[in-house]
C-alpha positions as CSV (number, residue, x, y, z in Angstrom):
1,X,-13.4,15.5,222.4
2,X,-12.3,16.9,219.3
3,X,-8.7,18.6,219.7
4,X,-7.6,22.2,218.6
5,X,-5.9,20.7,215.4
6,X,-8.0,20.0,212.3
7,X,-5.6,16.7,211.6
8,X,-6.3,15.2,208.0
9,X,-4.1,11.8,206.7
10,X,-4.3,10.3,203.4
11,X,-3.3,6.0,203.9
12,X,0.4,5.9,203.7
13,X,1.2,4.0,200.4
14,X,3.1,1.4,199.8
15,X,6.3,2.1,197.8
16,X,6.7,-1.2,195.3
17,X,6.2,0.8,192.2
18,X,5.5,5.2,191.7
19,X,2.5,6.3,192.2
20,X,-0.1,6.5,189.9
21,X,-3.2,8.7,189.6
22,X,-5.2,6.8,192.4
23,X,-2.5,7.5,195.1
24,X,-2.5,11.1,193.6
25,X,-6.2,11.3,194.0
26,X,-6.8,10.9,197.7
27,X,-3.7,13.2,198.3
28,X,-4.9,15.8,196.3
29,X,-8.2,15.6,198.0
30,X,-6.9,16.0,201.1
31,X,-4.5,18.7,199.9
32,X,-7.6,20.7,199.0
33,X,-9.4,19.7,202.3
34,X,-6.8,21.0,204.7
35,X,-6.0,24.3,202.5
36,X,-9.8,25.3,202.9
37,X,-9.7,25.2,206.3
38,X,-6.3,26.9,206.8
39,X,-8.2,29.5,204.9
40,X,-11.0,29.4,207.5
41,X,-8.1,30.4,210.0
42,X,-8.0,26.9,211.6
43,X,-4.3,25.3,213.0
44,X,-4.0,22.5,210.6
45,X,-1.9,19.3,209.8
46,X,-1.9,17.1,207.1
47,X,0.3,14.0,206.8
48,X,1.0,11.6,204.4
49,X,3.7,9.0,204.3
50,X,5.0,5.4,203.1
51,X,4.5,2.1,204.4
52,X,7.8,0.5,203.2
53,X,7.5,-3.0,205.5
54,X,6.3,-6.2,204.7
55,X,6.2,-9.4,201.9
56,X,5.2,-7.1,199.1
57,X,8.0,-4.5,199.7
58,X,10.3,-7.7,200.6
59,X,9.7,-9.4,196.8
60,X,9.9,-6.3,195.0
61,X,13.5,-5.6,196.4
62,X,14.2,-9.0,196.2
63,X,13.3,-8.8,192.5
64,X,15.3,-5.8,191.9
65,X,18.2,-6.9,193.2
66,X,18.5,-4.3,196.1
67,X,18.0,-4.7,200.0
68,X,14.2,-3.7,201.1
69,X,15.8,-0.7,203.0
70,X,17.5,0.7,199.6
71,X,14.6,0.3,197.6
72,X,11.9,2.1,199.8
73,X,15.0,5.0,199.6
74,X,15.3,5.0,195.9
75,X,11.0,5.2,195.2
76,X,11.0,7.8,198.3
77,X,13.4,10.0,197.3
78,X,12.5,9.9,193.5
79,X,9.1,9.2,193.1
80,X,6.7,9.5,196.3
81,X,8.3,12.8,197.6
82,X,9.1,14.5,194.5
83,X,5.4,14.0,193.0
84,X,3.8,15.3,196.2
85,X,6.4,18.7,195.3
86,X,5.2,18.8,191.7
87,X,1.3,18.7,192.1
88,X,1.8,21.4,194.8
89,X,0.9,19.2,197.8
90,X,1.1,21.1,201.2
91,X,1.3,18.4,203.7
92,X,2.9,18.9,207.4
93,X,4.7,15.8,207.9
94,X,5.8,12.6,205.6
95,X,6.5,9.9,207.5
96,X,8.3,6.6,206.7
97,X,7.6,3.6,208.5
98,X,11.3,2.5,208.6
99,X,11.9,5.5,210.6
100,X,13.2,5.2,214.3
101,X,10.6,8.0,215.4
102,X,8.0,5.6,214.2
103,X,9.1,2.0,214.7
104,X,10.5,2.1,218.7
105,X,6.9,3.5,218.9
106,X,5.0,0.4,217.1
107,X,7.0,-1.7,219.8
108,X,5.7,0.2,222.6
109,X,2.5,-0.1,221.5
110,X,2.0,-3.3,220.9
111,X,4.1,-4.2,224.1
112,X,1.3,-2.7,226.0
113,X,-1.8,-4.7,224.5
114,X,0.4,-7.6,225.2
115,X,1.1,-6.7,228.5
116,X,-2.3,-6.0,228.9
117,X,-3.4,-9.5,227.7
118,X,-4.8,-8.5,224.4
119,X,-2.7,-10.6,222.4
120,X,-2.5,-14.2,222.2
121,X,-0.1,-16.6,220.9
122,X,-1.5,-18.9,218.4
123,X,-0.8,-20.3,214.7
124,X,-3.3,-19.6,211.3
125,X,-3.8,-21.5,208.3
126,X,-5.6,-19.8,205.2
127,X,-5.5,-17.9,202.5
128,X,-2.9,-15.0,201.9
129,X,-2.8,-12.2,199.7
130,X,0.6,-10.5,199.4
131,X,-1.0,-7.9,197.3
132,X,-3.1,-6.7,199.9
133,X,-0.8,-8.5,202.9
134,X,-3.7,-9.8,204.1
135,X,-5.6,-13.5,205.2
136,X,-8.8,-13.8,203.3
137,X,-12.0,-14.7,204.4
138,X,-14.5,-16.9,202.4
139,X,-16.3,-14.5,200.8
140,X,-13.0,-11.8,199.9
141,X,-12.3,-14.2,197.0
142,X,-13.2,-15.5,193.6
143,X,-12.7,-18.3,191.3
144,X,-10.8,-18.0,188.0
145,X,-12.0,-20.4,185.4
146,X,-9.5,-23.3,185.9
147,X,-10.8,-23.0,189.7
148,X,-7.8,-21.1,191.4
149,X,-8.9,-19.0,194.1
150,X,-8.0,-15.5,193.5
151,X,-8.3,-11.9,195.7
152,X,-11.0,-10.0,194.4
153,X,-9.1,-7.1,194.6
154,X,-6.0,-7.8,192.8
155,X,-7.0,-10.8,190.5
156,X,-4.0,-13.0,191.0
157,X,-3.4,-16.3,193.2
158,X,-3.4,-16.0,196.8
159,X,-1.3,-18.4,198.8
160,X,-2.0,-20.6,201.4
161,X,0.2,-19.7,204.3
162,X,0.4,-21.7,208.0
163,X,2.3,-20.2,210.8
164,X,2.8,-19.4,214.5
165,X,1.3,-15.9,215.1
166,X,0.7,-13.2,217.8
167,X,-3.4,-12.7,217.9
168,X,-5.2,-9.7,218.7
169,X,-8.4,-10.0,220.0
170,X,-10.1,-8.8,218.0
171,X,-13.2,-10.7,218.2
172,X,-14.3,-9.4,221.4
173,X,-14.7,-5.7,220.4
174,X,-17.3,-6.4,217.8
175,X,-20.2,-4.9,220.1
176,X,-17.8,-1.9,221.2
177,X,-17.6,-1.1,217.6
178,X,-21.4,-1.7,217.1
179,X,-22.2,0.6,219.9
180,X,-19.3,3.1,218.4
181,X,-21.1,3.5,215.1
182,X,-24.4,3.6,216.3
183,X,-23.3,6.8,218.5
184,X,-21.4,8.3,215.6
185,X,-23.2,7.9,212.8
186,X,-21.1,9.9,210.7
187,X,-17.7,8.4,211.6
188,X,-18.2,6.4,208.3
189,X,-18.5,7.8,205.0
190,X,-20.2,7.0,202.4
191,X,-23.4,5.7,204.2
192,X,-23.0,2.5,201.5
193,X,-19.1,2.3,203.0
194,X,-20.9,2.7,206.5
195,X,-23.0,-0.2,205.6
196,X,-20.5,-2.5,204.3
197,X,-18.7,-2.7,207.9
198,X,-22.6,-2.7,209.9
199,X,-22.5,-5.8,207.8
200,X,-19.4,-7.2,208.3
201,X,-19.5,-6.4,212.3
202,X,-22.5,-8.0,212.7
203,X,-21.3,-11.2,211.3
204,X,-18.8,-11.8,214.0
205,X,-15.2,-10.7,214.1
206,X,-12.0,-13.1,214.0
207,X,-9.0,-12.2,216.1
208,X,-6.4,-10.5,214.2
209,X,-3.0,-12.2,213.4
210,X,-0.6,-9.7,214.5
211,X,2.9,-11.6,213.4
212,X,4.7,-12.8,210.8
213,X,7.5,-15.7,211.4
214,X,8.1,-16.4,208.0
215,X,9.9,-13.7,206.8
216,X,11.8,-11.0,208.9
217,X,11.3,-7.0,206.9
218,X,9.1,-5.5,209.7
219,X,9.0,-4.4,213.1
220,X,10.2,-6.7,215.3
221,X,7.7,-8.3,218.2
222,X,9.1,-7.0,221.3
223,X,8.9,-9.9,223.1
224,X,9.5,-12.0,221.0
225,X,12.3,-10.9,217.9
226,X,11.8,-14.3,216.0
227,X,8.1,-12.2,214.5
228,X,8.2,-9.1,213.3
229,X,4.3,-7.2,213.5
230,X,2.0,-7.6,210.9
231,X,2.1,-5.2,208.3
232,X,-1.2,-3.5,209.0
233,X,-0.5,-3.3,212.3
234,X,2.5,-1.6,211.9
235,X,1.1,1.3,208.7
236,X,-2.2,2.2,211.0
237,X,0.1,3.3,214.1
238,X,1.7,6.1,211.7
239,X,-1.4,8.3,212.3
240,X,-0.6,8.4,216.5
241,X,3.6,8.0,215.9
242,X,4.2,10.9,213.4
243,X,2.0,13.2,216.2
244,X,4.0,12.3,218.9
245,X,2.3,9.5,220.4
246,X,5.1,7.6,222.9
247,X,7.9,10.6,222.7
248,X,5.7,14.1,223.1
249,X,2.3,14.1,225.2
250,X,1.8,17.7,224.9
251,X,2.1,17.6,220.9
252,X,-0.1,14.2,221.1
253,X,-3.1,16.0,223.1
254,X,-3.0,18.5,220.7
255,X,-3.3,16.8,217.4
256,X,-4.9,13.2,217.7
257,X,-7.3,11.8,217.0
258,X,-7.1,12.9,213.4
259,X,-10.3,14.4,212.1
260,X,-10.5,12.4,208.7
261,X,-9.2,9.6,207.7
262,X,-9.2,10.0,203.9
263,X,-8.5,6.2,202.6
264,X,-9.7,3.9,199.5
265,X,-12.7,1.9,199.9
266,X,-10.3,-1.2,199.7
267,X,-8.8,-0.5,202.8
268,X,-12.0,0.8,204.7
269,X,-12.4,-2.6,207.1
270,X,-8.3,-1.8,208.7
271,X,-9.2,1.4,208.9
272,X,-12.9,1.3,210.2
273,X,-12.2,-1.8,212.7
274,X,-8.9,-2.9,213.4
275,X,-7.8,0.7,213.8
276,X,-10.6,1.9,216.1
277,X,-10.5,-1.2,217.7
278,X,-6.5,-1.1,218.9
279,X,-7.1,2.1,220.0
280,X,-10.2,1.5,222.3
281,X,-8.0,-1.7,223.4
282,X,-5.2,0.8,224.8
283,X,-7.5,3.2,225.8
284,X,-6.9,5.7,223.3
285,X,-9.5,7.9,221.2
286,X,-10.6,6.9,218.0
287,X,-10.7,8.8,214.7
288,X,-13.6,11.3,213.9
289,X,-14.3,10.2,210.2
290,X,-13.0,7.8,207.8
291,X,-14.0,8.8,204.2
292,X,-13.7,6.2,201.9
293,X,-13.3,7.3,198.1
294,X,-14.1,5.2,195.3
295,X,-11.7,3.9,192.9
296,X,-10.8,5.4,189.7
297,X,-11.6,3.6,186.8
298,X,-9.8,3.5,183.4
299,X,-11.7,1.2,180.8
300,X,-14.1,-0.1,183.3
301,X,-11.2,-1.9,185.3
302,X,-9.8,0.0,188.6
303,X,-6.8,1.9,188.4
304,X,-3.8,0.3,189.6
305,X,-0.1,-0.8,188.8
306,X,-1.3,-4.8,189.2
307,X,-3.3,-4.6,185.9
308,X,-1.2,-1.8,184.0
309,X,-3.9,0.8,184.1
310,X,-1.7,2.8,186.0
311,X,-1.1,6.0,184.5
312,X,1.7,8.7,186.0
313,X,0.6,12.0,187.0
314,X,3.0,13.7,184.8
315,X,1.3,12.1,182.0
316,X,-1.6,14.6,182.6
317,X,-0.3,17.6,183.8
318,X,2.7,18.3,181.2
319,X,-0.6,18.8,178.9
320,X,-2.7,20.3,181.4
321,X,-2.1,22.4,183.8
322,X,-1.0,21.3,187.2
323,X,-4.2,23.3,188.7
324,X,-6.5,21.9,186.3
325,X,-5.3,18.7,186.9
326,X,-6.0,18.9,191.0
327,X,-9.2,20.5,189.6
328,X,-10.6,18.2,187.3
329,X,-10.7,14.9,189.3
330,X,-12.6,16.6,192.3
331,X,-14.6,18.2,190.0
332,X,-15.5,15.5,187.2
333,X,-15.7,12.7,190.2
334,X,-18.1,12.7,193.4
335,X,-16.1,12.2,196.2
336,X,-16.8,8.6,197.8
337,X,-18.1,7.3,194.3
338,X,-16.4,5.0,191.5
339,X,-15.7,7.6,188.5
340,X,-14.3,6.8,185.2
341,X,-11.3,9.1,183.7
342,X,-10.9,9.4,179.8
343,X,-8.4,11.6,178.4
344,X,-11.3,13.3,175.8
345,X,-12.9,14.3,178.7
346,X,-10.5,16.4,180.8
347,X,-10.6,18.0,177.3
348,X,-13.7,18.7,176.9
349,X,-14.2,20.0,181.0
350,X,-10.6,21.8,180.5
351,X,-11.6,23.7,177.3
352,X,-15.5,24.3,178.5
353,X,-15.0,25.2,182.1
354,X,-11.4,26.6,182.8
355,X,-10.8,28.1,179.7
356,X,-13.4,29.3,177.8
357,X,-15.8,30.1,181.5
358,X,-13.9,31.1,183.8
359,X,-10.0,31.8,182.0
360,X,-11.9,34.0,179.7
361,X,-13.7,35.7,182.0
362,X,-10.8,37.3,184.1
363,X,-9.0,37.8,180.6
364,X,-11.9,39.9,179.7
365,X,-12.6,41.6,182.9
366,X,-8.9,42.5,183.0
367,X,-8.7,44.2,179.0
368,X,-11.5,45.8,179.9
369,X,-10.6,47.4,182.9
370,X,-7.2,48.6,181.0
371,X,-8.8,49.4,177.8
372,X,-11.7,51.9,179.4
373,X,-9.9,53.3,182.6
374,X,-6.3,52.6,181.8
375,X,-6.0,49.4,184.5
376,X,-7.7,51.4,187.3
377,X,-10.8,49.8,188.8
378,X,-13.6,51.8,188.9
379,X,-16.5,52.5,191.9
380,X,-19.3,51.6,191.3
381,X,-22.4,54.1,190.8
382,X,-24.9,52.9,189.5
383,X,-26.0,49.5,190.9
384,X,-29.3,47.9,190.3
385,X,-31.0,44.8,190.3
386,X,-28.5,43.2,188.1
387,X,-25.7,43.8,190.3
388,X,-27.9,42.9,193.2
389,X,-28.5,39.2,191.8
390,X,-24.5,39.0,190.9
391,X,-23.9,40.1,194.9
392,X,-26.0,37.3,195.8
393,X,-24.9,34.9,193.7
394,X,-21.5,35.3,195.6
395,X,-22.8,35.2,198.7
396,X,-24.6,31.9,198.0
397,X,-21.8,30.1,196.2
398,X,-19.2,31.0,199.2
399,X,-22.0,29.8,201.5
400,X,-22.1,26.3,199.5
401,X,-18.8,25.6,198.9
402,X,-17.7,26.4,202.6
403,X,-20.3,23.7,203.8
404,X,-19.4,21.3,200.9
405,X,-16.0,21.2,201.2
406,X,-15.1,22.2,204.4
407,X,-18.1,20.4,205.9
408,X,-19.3,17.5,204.0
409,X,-16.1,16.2,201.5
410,X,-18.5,17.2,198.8
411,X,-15.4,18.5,196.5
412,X,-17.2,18.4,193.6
413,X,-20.7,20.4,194.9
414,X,-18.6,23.1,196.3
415,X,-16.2,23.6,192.8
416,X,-19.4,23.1,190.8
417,X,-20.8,25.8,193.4
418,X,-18.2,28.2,192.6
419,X,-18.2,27.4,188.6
420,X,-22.1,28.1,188.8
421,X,-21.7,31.6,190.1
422,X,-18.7,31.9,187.3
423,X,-21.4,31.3,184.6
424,X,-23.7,34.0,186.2
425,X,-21.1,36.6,186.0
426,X,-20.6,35.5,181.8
427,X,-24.2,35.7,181.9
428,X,-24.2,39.4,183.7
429,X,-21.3,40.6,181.3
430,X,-23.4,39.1,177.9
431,X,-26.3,40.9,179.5
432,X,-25.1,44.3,180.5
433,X,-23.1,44.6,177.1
434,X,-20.0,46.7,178.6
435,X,-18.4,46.8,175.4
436,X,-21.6,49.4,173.8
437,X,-22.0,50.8,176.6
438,X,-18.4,52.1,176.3
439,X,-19.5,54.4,173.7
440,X,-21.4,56.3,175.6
441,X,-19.1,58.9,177.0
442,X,-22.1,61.0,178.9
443,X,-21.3,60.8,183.1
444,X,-23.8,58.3,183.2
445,X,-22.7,56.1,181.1
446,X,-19.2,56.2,182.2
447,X,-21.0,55.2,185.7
448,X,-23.0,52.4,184.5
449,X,-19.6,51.4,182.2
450,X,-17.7,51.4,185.9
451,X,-20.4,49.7,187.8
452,X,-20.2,46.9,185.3
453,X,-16.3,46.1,185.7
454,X,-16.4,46.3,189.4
455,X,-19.0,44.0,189.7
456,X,-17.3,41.7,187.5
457,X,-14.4,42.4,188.5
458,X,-15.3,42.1,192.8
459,X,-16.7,38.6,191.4
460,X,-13.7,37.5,190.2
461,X,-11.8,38.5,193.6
462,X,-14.8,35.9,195.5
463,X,-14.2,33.3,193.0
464,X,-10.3,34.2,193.3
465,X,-10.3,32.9,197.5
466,X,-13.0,29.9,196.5
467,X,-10.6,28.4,194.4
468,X,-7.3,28.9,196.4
469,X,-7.5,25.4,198.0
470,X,-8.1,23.5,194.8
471,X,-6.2,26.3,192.1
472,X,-3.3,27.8,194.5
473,X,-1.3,29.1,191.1
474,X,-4.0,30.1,189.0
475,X,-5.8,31.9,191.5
476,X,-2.8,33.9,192.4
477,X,-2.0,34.7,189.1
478,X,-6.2,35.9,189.3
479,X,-5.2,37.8,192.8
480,X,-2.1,39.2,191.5
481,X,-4.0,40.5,187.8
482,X,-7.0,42.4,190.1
483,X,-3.8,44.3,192.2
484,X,-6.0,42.6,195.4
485,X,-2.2,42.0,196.7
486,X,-1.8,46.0,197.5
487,X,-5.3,46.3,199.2
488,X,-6.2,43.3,201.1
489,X,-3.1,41.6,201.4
490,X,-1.6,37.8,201.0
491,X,-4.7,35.1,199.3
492,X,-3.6,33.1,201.8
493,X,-4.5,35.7,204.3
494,X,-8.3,35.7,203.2
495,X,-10.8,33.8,204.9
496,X,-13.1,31.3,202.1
497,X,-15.9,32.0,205.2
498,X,-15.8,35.6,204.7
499,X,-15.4,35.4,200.3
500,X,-19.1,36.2,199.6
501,X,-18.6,39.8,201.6
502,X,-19.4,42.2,198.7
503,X,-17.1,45.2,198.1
504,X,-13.9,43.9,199.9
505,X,-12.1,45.3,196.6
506,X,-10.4,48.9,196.8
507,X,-11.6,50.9,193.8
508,X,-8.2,52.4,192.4
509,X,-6.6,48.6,192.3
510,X,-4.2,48.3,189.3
511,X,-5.3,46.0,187.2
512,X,-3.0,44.2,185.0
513,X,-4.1,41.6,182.4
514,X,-1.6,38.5,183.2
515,X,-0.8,35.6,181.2
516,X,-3.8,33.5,180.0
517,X,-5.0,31.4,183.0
518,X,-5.7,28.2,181.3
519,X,-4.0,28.4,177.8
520,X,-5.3,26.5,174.7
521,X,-4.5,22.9,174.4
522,X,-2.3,21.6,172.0
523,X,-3.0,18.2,170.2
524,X,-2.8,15.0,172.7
525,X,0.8,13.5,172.7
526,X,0.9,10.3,171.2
């Protein structure tokens, strides 16, 4: 059963180097998620977070010459935190996994699937990545030309690691899981992420090494303080910890399960079986969805700080925009899908769609309005089939958008919705000609003249609450331009469900032409 909390988590990431435009990309995307449905009027919470434990985090520190503990501090405080501030990033909670809040919790947990006699002790020999702090299987890796086995994730060596571990078992809730998915078909999205784990199910599941003994940054094994818990282990049990799981039932009821799990596809399998699998082994419920995105991809090879395709945030939005860049990868990239970026095509979407479509349009809408009735809006008084198709046209893209975005993860149907009904009005404006009809000064022209600009400019309030989760600053500057502040209060206020109403804006509005919404690009920085 669903609870009263629409709860959305990106993965919590882990903190070796900044983030790069991959980490920024899920978090936007659930940013934009869990805005649109605080604008349907839903209680929301979004989390996001750090995993700072483990080898990886261990080396890094090492390598720096700081303590694990210092460096997770330093990258918190300066980069994870302070990026998630700068691209406008709304969450409810950050959580760390060095915090006491979430570790005594971890111990707890796993005390009781040992104390229920789902973990084992045992000792494992294989392969290791420290990249992905995970033992691959067979088939997760690949062969470099001198015949070194290497993740196919990360491209580097793994290492072949034996020692005494703590086992889930795992293996024994492969048919739980199978009957799981079957019943919820859409608890995995994509279908072709859905199908990946079908597959990997129905192969037969290993128990899961839940222990380290070879090095000590974790979570210490209650039982036994020579382990510390496997990473994994350790990062999934943020989502229940940072909602009160173990310290406040009441706040617990009312938040978990999350809703979605928004993660990349290259953590799909923890977060598909291991996950849902602890919990059904402590009797707990599992997720509603867990949407795997694709990877971004810059010169055919995936982003990441491994290979040095990682590129900074800031990179992008000191030259764009902030709100064009949360706009552009949602927009330019279907949700779930590999996309590519390139730097000449933000451009080219920037200069075509946000500022020449739809920045134009409200700097038009806006002279107008001031030029012909001195930055009052007009009633309209003369409406006709032309303003019946631009009415519609609303109605249909709020319709869309609501059930892409809110619904389906479909980020870029619902924007490309909302920038399809943004062409129309262009279209209605090239059509209707405001500018000669101007010159005709008779009553009916000065009706037509005022139909005209309220249409456009009612339009532009729609398209003003559609783009609130994705643009927050532009569209206020949009709200704030059409004087829809006075009338129908805070844009936070207005319901994306209830956008494609026709005639919500209050004729006498002042309207003010602000700065230019999306301002000309200067050349590319070298």
């Amino acid at each position: 059963m669903p609870s009263p909390t629409y709860y959305v988590s990106t993965p919590i990431y882990y903190v070796n180097d900044a983030p790069h435009l991959g980490h920024a990309y899920t978090t936007v995307a659930g940013d934009v998620l869990t805005r649109w449905h605080r604008q349907r009027g839903e209680k929301v919470w979004y989390l996001t977070g750090t995993d700072e434990h483990g080898q990886k985090i261990m080396r890094t520190a090492e390598a720096n010459g700081v303590t694990p503990q210092e460096w997770c501090d330093k990258l918190v405080g300066e980069a994870w935190q302070p990026l998630w501030e700068h691209l406008n990033i709304a969450n409810d909670d950050f959580i760390r996994t060095t915090q006491k809040r979430h570790t005594d919790r971890v111990q707890e947990f796993v005390q009781d699937l040992y104390d229920k006699g789902e973990i084992y002790k045992g000792g494992y020999e294989g392969p290791y990545c420290v990249g992905c702090e995970e033992y691959k299987l067979p088939g997760d890796l690949i062969r470099a030309e001198d015949g070194t086995e290497l993740c196919a994730i990360h491209k580097k060596p793994v290492e072949l690691l034996k020692e005494e571990n703590y086992f889930f078992k795992l293996s024994e809730y492969g048919p739980k899981l199978l009957e799981f998915y079957e019943a919820n078909t859409g608890f995995i999205q994509p279908e072709s992420a859905r199908n990946e784990v079908l597959n990997f199910v129905r192969q037969g599941l290993q128990d899961l090494s839940i222990s380290r003994s070879t090095f000590d940054w974790g979570v210490p094994v209650p039982w036994d303080p020579q382990h510390v818990i496997y990473v994994w282990v350790d990062a999934l049990l943020n989502y229940a910890t940072a909602v009160g799981y173990g310290a406040d039932q009441a706040r617990f009821e009312e938040v978990f399960p999350a809703d979605v799990h928004l993660v990349g596809k290259d953590i799909l399998r923890f977060h598909a079986i291991i996950w849902p699998a602890m919990l059904m082994a402590n009797g707990l419920p599992v997720p509603g969805k867990v949407a795997a995105n694709g990877w971004l991809m810059v010169g055919g090879e995936k982003m990441s700080k491994s290979n040095l395709t990682g590129i900074k945030p800031q990179d992008l939005t000191s030259h764009f925009g902030v709100d064009a860049y949360r706009w552009y990868f949602l927009r330019a990239i279907a949700f779930g899908q590999d996309g590519s970026f390139s730097w000449e095509d933000f451009t080219a979407r920037y200069t075509s769609e946000l500022a020449n479509d739809y920045g134009n349009l409200a700097s038009r809408v806006a002279a107008m309005v001031g030029k012909y009735f001195g930055g009052e809006l007009p009633a309209a008084a003369a409406d006709g089939a032309a303003e019946a198709a631009v009415q519609e046209g609303l109605a249909r893209a709020a319709a869309e958008a609501d059930r892409r975005i809110g619904d389906e993860l479909d980020f870029q149907g619902g924007i490309l919705a909302v920038f399809d009904f943004v062409k129309q009005v262009n279209g209605y404006l090239t059509e209707q000609e405001p500018w000669k009809v101007a010159k005709d000064e008779s009553d009916a022209g000065r009706a037509r003249l005022a139909t005209i600009l309220y249409t456009a400019a009612e339009a532009l309030r729609g398209v003003a609450v559609l783009l609130n989760p994705v643009m927050p600053d532009t569209s206020q500057q949009l709200w704030d331009s059409l004087g829809a502040e006075a009338a129908l209060g805070s844009l936070a206020d207005q319901r994306v469900q209830e956008a494609g109403v026709w005639g919500a804006l209050t004729p006498g509005a002042k309207v003010t032409k602000g700065a230019v919404l999306f301002p000309r690009l200067e050349e590319k920085p070298a």
